[in-house]
PDB file of N, H, CA, C and O in Angstrom:
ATOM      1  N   UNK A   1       8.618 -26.808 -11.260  1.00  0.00           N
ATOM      2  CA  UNK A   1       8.434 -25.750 -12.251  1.00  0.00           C
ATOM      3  C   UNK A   1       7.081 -25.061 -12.066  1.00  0.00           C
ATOM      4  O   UNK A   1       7.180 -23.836 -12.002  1.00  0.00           O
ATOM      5  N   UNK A   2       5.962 -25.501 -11.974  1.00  0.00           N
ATOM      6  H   UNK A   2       5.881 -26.496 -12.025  1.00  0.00           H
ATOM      7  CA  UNK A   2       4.577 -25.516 -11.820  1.00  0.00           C
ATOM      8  C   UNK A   2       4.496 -24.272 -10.550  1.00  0.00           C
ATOM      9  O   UNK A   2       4.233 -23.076 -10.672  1.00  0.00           O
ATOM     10  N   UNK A   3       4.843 -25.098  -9.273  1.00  0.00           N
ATOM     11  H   UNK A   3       5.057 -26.069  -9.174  1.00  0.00           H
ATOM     12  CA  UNK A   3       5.256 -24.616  -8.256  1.00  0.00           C
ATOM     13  C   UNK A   3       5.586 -23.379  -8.020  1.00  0.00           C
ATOM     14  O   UNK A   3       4.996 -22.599  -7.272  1.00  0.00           O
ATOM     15  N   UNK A   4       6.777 -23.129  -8.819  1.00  0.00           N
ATOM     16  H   UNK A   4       7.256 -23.763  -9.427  1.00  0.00           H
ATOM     17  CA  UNK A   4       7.827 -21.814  -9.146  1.00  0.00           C
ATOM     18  C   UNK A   4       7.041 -20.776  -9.806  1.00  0.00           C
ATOM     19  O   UNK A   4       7.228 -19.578  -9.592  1.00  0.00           O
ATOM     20  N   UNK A   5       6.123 -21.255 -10.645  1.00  0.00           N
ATOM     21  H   UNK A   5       5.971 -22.228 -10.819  1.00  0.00           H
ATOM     22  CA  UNK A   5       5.456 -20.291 -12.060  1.00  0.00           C
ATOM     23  C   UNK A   5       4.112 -20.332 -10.886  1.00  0.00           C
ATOM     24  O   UNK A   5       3.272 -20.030 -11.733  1.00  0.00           O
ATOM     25  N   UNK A   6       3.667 -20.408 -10.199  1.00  0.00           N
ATOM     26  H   UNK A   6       4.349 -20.653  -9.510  1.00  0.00           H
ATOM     27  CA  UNK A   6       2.293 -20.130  -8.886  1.00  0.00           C
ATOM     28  C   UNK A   6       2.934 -19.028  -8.154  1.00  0.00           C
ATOM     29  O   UNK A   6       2.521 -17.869  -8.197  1.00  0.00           O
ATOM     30  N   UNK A   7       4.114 -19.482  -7.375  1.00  0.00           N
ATOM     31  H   UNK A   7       4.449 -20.423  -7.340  1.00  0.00           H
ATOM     32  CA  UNK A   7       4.650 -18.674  -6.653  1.00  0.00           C
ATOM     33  C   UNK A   7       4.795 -17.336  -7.147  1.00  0.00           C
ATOM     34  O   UNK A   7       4.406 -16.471  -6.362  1.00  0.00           O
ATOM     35  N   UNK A   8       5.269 -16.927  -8.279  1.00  0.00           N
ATOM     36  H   UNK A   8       5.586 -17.630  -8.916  1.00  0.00           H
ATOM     37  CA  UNK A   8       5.768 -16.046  -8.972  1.00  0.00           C
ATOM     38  C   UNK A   8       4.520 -14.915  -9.043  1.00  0.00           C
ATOM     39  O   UNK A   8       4.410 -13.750  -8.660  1.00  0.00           O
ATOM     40  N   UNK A   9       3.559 -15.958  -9.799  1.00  0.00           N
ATOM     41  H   UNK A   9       3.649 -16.904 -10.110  1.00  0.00           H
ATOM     42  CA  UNK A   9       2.078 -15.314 -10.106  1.00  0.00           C
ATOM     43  C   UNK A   9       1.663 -14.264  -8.367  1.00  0.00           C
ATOM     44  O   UNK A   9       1.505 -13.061  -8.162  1.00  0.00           O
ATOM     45  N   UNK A  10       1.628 -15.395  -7.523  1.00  0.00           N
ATOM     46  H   UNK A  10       1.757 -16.373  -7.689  1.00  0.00           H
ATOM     47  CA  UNK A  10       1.321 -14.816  -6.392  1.00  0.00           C
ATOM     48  C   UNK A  10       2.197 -13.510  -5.735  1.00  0.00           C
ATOM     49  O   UNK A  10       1.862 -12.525  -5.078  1.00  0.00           O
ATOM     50  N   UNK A  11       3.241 -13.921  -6.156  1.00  0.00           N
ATOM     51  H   UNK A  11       3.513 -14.721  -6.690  1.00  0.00           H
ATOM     52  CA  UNK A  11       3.780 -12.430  -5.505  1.00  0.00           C
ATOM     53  C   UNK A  11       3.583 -11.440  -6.318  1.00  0.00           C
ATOM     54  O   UNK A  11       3.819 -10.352  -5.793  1.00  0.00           O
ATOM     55  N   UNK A  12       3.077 -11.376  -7.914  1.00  0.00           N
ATOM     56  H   UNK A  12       2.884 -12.260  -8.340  1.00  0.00           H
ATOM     57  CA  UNK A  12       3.110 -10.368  -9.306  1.00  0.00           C
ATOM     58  C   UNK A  12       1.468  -9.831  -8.297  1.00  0.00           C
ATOM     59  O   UNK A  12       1.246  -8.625  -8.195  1.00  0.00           O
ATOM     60  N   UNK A  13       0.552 -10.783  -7.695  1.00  0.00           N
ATOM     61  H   UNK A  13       0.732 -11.763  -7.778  1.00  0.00           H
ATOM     62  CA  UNK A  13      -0.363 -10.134  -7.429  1.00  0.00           C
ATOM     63  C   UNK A  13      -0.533  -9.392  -6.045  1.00  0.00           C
ATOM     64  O   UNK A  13      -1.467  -8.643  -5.759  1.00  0.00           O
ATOM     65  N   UNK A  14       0.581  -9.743  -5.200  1.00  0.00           N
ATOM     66  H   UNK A  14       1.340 -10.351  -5.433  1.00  0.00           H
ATOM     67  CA  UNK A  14       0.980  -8.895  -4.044  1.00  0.00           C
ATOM     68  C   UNK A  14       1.580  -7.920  -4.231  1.00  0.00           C
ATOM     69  O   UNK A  14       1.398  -6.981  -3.456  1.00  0.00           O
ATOM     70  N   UNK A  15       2.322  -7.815  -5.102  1.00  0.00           N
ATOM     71  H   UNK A  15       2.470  -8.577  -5.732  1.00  0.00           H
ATOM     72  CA  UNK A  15       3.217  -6.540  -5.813  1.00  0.00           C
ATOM     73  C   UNK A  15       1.944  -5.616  -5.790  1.00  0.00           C
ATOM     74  O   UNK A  15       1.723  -4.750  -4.943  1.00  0.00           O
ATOM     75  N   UNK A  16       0.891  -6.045  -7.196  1.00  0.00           N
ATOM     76  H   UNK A  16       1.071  -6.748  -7.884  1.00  0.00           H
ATOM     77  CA  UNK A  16      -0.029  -5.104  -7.438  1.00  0.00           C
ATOM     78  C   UNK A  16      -1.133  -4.527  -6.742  1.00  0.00           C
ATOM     79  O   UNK A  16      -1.806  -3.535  -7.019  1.00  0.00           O
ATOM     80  N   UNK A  17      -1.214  -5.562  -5.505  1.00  0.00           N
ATOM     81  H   UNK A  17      -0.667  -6.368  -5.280  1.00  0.00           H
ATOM     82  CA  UNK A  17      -1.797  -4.780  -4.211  1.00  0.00           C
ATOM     83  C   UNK A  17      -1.019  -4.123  -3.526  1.00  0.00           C
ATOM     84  O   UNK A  17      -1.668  -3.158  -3.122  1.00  0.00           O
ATOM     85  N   UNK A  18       0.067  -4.067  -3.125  1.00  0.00           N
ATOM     86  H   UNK A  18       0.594  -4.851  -3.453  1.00  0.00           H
ATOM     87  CA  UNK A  18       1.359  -2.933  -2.437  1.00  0.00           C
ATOM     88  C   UNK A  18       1.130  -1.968  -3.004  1.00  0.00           C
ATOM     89  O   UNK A  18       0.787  -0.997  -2.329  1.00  0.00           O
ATOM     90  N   UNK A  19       1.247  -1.803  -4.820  1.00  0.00           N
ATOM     91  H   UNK A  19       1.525  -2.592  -5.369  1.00  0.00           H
ATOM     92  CA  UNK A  19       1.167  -0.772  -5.488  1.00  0.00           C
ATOM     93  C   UNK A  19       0.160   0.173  -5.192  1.00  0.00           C
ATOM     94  O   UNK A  19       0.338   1.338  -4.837  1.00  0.00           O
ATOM     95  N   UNK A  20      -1.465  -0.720  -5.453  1.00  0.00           N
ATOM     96  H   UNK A  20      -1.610  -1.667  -5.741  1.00  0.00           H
ATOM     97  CA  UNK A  20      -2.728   0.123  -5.148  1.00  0.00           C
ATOM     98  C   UNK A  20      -2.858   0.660  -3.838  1.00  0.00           C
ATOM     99  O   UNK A  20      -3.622   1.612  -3.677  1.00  0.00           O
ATOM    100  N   UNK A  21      -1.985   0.009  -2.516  1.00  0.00           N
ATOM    101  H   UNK A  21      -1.365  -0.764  -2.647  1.00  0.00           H
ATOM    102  CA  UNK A  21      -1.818   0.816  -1.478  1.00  0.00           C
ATOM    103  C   UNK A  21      -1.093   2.212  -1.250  1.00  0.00           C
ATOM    104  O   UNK A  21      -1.391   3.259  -0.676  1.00  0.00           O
ATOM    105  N   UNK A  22       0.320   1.599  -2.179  1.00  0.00           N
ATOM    106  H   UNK A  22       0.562   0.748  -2.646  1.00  0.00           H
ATOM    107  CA  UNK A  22       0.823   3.092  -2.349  1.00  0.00           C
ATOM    108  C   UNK A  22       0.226   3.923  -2.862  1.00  0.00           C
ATOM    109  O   UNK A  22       0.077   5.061  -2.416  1.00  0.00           O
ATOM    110  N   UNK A  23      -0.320   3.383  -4.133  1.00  0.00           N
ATOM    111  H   UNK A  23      -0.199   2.459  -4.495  1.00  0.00           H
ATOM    112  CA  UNK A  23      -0.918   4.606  -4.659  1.00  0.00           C
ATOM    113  C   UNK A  23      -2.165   5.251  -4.109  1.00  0.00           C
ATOM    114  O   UNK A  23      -2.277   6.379  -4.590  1.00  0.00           O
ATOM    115  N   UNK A  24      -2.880   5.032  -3.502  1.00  0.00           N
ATOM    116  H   UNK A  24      -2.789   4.116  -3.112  1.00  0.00           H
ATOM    117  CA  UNK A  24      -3.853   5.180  -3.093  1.00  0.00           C
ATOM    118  C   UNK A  24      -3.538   6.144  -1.379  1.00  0.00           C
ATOM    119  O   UNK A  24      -4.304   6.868  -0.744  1.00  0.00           O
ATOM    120  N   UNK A  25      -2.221   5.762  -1.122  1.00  0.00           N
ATOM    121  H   UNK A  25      -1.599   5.174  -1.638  1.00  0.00           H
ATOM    122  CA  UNK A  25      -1.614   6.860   0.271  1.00  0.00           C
ATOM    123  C   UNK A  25      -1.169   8.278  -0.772  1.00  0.00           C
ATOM    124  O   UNK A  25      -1.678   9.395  -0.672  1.00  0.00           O
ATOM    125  N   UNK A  26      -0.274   7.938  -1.598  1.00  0.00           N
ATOM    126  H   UNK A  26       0.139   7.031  -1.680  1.00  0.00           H
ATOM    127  CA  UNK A  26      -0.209   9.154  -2.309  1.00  0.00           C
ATOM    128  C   UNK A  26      -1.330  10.024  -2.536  1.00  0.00           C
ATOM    129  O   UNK A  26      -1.180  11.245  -2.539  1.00  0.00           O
ATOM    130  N   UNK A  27      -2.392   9.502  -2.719  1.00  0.00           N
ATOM    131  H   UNK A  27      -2.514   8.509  -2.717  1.00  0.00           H
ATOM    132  CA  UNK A  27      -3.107  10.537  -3.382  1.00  0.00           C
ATOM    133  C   UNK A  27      -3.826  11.235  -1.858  1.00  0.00           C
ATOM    134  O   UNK A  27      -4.038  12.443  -1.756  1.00  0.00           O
ATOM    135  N   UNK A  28      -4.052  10.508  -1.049  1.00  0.00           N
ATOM    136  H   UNK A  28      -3.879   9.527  -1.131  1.00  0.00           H
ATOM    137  CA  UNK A  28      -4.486  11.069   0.297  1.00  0.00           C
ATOM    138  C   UNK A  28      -3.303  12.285   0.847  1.00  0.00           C
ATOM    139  O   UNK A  28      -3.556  13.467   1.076  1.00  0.00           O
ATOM    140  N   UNK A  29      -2.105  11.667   0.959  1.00  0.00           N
ATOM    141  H   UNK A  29      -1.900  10.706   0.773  1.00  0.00           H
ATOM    142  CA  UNK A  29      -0.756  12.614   0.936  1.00  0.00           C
ATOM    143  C   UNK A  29      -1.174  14.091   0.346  1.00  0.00           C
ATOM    144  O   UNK A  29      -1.083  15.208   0.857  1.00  0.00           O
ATOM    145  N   UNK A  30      -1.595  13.719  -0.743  1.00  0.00           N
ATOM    146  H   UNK A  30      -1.669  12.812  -1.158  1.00  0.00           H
ATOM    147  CA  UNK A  30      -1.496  15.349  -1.762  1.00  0.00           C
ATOM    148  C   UNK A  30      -3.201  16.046  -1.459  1.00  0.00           C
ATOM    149  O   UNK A  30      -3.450  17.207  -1.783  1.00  0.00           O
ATOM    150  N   UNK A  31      -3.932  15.415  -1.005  1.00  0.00           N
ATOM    151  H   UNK A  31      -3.729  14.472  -0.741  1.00  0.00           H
ATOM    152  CA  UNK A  31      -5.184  15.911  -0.647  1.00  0.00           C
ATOM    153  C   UNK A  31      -4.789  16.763   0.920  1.00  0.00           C
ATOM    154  O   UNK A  31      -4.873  17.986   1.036  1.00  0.00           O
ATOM    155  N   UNK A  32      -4.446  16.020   1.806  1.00  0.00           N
ATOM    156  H   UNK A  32      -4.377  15.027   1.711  1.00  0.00           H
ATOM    157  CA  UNK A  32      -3.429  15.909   3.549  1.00  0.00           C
ATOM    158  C   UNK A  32      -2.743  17.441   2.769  1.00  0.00           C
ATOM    159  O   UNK A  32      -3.332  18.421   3.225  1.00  0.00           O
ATOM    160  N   UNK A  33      -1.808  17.772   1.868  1.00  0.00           N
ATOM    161  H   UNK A  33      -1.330  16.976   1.497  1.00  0.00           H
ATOM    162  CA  UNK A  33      -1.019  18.837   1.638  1.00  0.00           C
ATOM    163  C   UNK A  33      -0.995  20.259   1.133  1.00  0.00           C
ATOM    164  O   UNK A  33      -0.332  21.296   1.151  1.00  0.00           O
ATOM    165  N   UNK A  34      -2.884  19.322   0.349  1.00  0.00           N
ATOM    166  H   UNK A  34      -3.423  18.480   0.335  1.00  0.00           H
ATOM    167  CA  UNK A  34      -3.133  21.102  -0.718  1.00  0.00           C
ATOM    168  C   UNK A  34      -3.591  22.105   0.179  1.00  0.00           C
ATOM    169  O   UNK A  34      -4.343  22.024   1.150  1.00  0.00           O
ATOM    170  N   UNK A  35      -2.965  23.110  -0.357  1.00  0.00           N
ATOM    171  H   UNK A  35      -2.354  23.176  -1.146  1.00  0.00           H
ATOM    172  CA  UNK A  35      -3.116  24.278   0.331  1.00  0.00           C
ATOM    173  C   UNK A  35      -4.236  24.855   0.484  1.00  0.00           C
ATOM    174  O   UNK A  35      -4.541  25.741   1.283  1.00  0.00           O
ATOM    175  N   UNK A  36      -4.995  24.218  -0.479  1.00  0.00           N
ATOM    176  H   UNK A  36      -4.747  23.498  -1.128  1.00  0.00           H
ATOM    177  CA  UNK A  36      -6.754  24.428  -0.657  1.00  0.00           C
ATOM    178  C   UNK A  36      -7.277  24.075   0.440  1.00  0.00           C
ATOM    179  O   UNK A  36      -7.831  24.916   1.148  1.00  0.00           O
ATOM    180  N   UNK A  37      -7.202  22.703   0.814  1.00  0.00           N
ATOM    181  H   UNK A  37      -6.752  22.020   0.238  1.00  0.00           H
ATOM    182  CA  UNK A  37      -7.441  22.605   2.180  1.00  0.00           C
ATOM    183  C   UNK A  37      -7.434  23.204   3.089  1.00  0.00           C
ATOM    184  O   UNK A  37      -6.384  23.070   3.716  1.00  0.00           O
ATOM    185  N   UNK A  38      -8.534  24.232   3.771  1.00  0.00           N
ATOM    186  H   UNK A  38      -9.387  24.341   3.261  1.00  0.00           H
ATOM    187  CA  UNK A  38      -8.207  24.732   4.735  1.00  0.00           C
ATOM    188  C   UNK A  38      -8.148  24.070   6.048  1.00  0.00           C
ATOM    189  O   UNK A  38      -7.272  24.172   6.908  1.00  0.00           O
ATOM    190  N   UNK A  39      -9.633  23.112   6.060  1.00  0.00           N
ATOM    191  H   UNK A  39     -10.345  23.029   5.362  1.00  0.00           H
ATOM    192  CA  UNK A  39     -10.190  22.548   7.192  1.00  0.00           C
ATOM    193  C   UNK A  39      -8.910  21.521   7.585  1.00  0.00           C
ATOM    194  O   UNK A  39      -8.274  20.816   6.802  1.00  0.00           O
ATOM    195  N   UNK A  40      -8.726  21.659   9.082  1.00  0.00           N
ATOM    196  H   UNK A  40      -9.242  22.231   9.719  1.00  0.00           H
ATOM    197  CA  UNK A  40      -7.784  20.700   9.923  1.00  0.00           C
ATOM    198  C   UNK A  40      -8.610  19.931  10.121  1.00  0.00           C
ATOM    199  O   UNK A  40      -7.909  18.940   9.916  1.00  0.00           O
ATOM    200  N   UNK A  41      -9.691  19.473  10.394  1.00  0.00           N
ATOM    201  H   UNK A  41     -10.261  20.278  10.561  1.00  0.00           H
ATOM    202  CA  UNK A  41     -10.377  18.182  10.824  1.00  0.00           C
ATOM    203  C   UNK A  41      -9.945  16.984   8.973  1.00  0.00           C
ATOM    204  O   UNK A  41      -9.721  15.774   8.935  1.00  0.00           O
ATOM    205  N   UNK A  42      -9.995  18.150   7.581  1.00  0.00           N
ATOM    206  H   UNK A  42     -10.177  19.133   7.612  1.00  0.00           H
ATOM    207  CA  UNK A  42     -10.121  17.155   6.906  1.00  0.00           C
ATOM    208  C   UNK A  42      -8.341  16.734   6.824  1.00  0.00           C
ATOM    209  O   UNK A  42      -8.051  15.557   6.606  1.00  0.00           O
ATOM    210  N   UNK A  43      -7.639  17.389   6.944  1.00  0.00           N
ATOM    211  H   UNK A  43      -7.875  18.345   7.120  1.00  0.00           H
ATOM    212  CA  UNK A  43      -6.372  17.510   6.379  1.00  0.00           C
ATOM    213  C   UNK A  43      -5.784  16.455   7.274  1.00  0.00           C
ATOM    214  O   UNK A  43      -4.971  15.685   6.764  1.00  0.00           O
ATOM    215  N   UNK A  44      -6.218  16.266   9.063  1.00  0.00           N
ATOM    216  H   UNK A  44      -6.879  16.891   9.478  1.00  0.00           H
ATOM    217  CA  UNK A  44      -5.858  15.284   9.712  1.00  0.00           C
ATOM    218  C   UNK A  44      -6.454  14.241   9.071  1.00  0.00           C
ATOM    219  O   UNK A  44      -5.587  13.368   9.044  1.00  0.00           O
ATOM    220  N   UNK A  45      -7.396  13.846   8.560  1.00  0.00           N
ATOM    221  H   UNK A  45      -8.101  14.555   8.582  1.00  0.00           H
ATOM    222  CA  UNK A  45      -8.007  12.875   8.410  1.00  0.00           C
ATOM    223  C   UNK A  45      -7.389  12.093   7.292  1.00  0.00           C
ATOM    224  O   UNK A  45      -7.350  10.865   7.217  1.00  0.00           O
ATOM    225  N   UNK A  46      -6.942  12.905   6.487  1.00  0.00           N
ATOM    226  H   UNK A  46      -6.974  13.903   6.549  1.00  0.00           H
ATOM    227  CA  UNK A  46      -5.886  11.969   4.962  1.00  0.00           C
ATOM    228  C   UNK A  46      -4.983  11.909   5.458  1.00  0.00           C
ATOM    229  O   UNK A  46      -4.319  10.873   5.478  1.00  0.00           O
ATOM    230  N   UNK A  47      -4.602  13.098   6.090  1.00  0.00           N
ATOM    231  H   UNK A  47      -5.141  13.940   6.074  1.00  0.00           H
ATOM    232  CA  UNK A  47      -2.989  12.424   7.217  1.00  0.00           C
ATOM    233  C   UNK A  47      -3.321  11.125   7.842  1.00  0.00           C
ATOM    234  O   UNK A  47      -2.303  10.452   7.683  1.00  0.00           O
ATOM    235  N   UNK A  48      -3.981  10.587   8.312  1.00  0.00           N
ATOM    236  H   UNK A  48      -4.808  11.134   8.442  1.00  0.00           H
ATOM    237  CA  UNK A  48      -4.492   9.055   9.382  1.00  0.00           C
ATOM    238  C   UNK A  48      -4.702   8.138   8.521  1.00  0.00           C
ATOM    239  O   UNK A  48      -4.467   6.992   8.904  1.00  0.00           O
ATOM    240  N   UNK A  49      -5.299   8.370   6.829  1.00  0.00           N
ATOM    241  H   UNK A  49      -5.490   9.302   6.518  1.00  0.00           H
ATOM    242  CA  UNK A  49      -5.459   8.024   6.182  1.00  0.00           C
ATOM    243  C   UNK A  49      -4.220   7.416   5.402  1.00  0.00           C
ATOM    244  O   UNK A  49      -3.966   6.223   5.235  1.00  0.00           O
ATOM    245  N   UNK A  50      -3.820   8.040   5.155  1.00  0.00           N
ATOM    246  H   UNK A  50      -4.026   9.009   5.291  1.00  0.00           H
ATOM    247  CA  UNK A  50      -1.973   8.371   4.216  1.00  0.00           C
ATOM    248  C   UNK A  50      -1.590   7.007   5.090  1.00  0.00           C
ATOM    249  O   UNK A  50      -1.334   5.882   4.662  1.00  0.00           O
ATOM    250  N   UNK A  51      -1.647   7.554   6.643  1.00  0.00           N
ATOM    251  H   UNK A  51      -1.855   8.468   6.990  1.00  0.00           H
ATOM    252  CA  UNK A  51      -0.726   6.328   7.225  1.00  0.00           C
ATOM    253  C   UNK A  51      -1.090   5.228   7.246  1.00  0.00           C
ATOM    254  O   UNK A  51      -0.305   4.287   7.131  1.00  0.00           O
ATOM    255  N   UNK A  52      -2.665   5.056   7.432  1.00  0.00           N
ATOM    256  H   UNK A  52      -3.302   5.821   7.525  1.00  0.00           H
ATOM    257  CA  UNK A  52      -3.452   3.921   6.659  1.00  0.00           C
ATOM    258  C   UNK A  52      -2.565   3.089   5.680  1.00  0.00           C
ATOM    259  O   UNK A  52      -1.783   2.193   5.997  1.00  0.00           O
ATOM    260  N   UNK A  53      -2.765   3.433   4.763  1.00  0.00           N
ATOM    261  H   UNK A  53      -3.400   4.160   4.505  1.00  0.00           H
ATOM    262  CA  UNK A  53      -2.413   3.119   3.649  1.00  0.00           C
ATOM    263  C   UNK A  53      -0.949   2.636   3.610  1.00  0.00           C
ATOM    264  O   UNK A  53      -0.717   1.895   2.654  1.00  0.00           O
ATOM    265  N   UNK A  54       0.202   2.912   4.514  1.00  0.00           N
ATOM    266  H   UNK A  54       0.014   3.514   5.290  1.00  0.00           H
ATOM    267  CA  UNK A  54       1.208   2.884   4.693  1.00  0.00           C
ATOM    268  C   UNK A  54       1.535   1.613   5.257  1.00  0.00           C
ATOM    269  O   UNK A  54       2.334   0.756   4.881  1.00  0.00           O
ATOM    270  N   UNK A  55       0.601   1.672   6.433  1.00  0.00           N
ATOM    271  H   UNK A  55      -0.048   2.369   6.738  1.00  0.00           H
ATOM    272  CA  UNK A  55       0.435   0.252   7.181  1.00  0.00           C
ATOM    273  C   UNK A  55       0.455  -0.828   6.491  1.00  0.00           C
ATOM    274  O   UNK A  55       1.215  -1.791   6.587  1.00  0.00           O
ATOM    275  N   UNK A  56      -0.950  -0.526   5.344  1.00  0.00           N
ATOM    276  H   UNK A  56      -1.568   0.256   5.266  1.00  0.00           H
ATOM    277  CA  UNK A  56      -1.452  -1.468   5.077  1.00  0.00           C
ATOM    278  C   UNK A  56      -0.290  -2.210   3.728  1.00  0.00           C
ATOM    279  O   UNK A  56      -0.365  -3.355   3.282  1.00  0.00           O
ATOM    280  N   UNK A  57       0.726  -1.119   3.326  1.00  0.00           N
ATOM    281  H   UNK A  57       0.787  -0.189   3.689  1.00  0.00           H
ATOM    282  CA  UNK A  57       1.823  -1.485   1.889  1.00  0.00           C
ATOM    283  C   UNK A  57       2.961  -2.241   2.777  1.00  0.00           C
ATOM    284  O   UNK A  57       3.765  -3.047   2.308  1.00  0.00           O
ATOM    285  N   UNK A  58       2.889  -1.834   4.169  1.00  0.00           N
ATOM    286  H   UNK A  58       2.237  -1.180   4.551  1.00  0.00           H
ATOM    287  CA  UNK A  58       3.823  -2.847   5.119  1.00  0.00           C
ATOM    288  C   UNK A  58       3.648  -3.846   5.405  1.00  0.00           C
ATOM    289  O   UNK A  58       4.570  -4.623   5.655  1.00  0.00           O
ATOM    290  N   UNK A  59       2.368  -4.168   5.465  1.00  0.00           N
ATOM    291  H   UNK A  59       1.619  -3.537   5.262  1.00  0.00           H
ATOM    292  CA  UNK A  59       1.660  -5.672   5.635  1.00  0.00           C
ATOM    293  C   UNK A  59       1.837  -6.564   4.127  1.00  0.00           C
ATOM    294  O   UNK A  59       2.340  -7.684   4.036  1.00  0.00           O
ATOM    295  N   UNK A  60       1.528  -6.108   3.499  1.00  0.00           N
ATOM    296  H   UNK A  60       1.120  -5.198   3.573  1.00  0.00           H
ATOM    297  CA  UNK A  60       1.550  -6.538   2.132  1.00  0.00           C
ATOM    298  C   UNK A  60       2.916  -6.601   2.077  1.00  0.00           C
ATOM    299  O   UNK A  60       3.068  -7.712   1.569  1.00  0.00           O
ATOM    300  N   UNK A  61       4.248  -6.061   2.297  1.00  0.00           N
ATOM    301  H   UNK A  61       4.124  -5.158   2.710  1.00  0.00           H
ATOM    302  CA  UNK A  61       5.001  -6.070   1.696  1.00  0.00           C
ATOM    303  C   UNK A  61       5.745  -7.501   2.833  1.00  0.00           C
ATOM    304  O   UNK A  61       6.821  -8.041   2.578  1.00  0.00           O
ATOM    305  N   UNK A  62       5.305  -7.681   3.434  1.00  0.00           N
ATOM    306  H   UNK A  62       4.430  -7.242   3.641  1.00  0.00           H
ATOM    307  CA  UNK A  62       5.682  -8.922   4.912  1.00  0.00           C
ATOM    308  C   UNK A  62       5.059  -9.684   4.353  1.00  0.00           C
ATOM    309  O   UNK A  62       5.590 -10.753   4.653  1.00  0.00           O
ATOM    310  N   UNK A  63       3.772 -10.005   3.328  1.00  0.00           N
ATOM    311  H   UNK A  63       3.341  -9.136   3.084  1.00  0.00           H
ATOM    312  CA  UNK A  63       3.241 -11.437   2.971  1.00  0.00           C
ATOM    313  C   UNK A  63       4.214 -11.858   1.456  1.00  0.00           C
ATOM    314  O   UNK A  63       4.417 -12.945   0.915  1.00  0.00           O
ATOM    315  N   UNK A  64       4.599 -10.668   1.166  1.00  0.00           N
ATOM    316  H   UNK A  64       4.435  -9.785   1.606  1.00  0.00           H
ATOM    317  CA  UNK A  64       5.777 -10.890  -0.017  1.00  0.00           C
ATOM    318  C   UNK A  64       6.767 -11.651   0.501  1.00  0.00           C
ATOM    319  O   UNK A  64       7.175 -12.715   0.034  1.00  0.00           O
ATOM    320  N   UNK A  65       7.149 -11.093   1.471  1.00  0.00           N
ATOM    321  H   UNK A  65       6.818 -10.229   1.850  1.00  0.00           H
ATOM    322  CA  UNK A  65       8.486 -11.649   2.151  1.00  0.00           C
ATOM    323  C   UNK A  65       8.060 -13.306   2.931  1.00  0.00           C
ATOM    324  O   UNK A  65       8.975 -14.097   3.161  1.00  0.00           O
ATOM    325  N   UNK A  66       7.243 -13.507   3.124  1.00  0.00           N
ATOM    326  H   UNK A  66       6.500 -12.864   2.937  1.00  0.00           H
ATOM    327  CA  UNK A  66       6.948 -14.813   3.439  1.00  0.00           C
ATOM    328  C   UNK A  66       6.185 -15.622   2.618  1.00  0.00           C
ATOM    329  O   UNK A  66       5.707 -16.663   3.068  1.00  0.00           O
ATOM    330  N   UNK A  67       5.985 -15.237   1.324  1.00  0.00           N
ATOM    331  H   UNK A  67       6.374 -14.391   0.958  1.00  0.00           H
ATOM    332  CA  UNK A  67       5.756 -16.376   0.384  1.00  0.00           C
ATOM    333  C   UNK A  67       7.219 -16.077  -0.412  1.00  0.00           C
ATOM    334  O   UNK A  67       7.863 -17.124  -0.485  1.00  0.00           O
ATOM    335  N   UNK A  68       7.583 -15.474  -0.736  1.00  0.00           N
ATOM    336  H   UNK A  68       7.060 -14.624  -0.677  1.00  0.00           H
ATOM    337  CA  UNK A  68       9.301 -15.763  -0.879  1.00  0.00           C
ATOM    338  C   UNK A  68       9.791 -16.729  -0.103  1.00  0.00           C
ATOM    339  O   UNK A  68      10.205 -17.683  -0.762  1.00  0.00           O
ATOM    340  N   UNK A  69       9.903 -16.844   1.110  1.00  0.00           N
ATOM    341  H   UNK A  69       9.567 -16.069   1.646  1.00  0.00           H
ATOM    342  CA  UNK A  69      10.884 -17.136   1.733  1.00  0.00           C
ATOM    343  C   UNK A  69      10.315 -18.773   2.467  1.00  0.00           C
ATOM    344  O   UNK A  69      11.019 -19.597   3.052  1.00  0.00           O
ATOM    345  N   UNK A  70       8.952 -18.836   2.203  1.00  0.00           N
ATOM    346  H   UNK A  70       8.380 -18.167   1.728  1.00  0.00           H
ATOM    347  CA  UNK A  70       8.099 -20.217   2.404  1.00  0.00           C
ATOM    348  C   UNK A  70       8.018 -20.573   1.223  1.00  0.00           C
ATOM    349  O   UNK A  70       8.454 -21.721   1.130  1.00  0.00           O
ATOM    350  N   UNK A  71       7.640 -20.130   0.145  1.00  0.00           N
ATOM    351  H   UNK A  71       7.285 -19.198   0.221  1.00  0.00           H
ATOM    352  CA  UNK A  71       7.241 -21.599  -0.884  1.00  0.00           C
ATOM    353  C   UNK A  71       8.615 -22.014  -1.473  1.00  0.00           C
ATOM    354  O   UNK A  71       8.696 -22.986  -2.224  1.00  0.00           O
TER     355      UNK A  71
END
């Protein structure tokens, strides 16, 4: 039971790091898109960024999947 109620905790706090990754690509996304933006050096750069962030909700979302599937 103990066990089960750790596990749980741990993935509620991998969830909420996935989240802050997503959210945190989104907002690069919409910086990467505004039209305000003129400069291409910055607009690539939240683009690299965005995918950053993408990476990093894929990684996170693979340590979900292996404390699922290990504990």
């Amino acid at each position: 039971m103990i066990q089960n109620q750790n596990k749980k905790k741990i993935i509620r706090d991998f969830e909420m790091m996935k989240s802050f990754e997503e959210s945190t690509r989104n907002v690069y996304i919409k910086v990467h898109t505004d039209a305000r933006v003129k400069d291409t050096e910055i607009q690539n750069t939240f683009k690299e960024l965005a995918a950053d962030e993408q990476r990093h909700a894929e990684i996170v979302q693979e340590i979900i999947n292996i404390i699922e599937n290990a504990l």
